[in-house]
C-alpha positions as CSV (number, residue, x, y, z in Angstrom):
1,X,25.8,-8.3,-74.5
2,X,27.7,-5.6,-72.9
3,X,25.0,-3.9,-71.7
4,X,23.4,-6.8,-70.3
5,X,26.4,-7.8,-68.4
6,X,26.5,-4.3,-66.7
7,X,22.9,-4.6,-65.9
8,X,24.0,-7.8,-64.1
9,X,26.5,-6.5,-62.2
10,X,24.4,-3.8,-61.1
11,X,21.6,-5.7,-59.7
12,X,24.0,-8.2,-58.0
13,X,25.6,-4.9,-56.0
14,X,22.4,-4.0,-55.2
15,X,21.5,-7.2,-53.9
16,X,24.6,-7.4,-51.2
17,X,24.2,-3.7,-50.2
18,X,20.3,-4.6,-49.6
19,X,21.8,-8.1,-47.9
20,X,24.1,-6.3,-45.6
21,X,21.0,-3.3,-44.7
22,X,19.3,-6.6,-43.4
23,X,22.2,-8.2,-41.6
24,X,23.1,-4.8,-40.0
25,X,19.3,-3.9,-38.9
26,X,18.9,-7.5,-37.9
27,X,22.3,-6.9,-35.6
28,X,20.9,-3.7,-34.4
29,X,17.4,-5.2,-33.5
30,X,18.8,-8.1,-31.6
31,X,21.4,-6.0,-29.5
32,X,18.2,-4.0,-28.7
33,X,15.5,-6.4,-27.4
34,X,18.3,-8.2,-25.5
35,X,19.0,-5.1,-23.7
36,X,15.0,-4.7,-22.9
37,X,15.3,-8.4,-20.8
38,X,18.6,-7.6,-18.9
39,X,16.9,-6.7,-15.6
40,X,18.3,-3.5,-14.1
41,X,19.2,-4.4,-10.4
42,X,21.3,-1.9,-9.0
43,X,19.6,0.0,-6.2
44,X,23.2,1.9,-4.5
45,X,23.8,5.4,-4.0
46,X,26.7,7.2,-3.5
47,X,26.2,9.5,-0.7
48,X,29.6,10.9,0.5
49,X,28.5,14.5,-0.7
50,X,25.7,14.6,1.1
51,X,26.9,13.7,4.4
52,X,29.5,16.6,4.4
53,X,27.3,19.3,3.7
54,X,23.9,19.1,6.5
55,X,20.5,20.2,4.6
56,X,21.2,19.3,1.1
57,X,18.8,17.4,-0.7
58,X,19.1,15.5,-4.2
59,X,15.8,13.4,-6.5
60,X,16.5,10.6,-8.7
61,X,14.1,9.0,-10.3
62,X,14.2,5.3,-10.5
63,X,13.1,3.0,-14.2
64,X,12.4,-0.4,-14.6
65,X,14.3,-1.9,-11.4
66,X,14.2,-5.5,-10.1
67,X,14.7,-7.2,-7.1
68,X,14.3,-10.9,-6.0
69,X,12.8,-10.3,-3.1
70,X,9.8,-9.3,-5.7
71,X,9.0,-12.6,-7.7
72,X,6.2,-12.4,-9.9
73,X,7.5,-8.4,-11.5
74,X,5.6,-7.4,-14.2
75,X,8.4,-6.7,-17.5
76,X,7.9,-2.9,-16.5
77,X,9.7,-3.4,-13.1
78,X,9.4,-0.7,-10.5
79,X,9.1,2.8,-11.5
80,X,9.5,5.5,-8.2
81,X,11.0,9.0,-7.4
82,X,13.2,8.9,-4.5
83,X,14.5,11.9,-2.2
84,X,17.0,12.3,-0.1
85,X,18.2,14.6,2.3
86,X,21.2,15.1,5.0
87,X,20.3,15.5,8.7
88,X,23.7,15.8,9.6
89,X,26.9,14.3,9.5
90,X,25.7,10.6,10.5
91,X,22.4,10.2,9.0
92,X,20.1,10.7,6.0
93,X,16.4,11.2,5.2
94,X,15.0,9.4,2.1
95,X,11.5,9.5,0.9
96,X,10.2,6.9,-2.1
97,X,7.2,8.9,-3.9
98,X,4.7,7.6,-6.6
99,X,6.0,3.7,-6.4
100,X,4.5,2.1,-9.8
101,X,4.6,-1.3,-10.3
102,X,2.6,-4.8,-11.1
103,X,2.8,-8.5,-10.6
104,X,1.5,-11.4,-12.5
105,X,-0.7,-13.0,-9.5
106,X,-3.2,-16.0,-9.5
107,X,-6.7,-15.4,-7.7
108,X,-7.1,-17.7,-4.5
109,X,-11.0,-17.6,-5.3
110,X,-11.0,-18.6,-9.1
111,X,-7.7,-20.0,-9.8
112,X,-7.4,-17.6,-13.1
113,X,-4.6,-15.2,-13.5
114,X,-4.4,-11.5,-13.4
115,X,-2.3,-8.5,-13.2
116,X,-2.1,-6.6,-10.0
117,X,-1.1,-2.9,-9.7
118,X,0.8,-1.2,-7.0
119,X,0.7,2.0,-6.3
120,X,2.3,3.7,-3.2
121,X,2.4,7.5,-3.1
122,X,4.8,8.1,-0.5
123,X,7.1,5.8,2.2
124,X,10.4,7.4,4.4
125,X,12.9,5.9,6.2
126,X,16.1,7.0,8.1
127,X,19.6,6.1,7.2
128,X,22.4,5.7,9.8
129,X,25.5,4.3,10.7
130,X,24.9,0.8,12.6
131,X,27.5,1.7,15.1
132,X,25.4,5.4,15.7
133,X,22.7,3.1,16.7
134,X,24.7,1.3,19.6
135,X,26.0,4.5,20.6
136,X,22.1,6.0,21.3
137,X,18.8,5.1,22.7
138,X,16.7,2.5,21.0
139,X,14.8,4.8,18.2
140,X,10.7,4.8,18.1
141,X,9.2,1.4,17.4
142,X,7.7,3.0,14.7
143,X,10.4,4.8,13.0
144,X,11.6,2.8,9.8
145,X,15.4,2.8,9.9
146,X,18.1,1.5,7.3
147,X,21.6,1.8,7.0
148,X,24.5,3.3,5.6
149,X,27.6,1.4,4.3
150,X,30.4,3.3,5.7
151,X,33.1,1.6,3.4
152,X,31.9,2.3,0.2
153,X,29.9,5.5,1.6
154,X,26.8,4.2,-0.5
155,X,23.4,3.5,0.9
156,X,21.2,0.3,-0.7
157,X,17.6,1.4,-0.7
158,X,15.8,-2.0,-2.6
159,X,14.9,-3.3,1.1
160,X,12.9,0.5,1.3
161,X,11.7,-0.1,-2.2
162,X,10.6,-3.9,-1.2
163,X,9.2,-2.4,2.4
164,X,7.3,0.2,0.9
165,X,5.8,-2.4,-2.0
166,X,4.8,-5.6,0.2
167,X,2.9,-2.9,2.5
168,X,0.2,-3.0,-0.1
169,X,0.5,-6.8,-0.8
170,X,-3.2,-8.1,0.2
171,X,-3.1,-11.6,2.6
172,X,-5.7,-13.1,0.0
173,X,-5.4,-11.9,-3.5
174,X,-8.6,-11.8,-5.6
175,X,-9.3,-10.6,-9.7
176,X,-11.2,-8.0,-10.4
177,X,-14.1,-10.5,-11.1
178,X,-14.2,-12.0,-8.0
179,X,-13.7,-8.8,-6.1
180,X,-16.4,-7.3,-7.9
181,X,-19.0,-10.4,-7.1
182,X,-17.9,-10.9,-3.5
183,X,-18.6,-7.0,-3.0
184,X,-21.6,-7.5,-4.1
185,X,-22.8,-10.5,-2.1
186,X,-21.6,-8.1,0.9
187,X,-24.2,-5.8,0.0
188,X,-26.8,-8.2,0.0
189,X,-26.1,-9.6,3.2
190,X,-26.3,-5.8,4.5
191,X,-29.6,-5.2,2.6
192,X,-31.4,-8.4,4.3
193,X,-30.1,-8.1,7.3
194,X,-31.2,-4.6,7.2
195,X,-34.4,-5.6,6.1
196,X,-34.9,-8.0,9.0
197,X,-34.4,-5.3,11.3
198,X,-37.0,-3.7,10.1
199,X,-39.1,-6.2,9.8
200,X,-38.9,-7.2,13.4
201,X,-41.8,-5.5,15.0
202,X,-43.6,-6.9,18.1
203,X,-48.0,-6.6,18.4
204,X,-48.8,-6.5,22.3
């Protein structure tokens, strides 16, 4: 009877130790996938350094960022490489490279939903103090200009990010189906009307 009631109390220690594995894992597992769906939207850099020291440069690449001024994100986020480099003591050069992201869209032709990619492989833009701006000429209409907080000495670069992104974002947005059939009713239209042209020959 002994013996037996050893076993026993083996198997129930077993059987907790095996119960708290499961609790722990289940802890871990939960902490984890709630970290995946907090959306990472922080888009501030500090840029004191650079300012005091004309030519230096620094790259930081970017991971799963957010911004509501981009509805419609894909889980992913935005994935980018971005630059930066002092021009001199008032203003900065930054440069987004390979911009990666997708949005859950629904075709105006069909009505069915599809992901669309972005990709945009390069976008700059100047960073300056407002009050440098009053102080000089308007810049170039076409220059792309953003600005530096001179309190915290940070710049925010998600309006470059969003700039950059809604460059590529098409006035009527299509699936690949509908695309692919529209292009091709484009090509017959050139074929016939190509056709006619040759076909329009006049007997004297």
């Amino acid at each position: 009877m002994k013996d037996l009631s050893s076993k026993n109390e083996d198997l129930l220690r077993t059987t907790k130790k095996a119960s708290s594995l499961h609790i722990n894992q289940s802890s871990w597992w939960i902490k984890k996938v709630s970290s995946w769906t907090k959306k990472d939207k922080v888009f501030k850099i500090k840029i004191a350094d650079l300012l005091n020291e004309t030519g230096r440069q620094d790259e930081i690449v970017f991971e799963h960022k957010f911004s509501d001024q981009l509805p419609n994100l894909d889980v992913e986020g935005v994935t980018w490489t971005f630059t930066i480099q002092s021009l001199d003591a008032t203003s900065l050069l930054g440069t987004l490279s390979d911009v990666q992201t997708s949005f859950h869209e629904i075709c105006d032709s069909c009505g069915a939903s599809f992901i669309r990619s972005v990709h945009v492989p390069l976008y700059t833009g100047r960073f300056v103090f407002e009050d440098e701006i009053a102080k000089k000429e308007a810049p170039e209409s076409d220059e792309v200009l953003f600005y530096i907080d001179s309190k915290s000495e940070t710049i925010n670069i998600e309006d470059m990010v969003v700039q950059a992104i809604l460059l590529d974002d098409p006035f009527v947005k299509r699936c690949a189906a509908c695309t692919k059939r529209l292009a091709s009713l484009d090509d017959d239209e050139e074929d016939l009307g190509e056709f006619e042209a040759k076909g329009n020959i006049i007997f004297s």
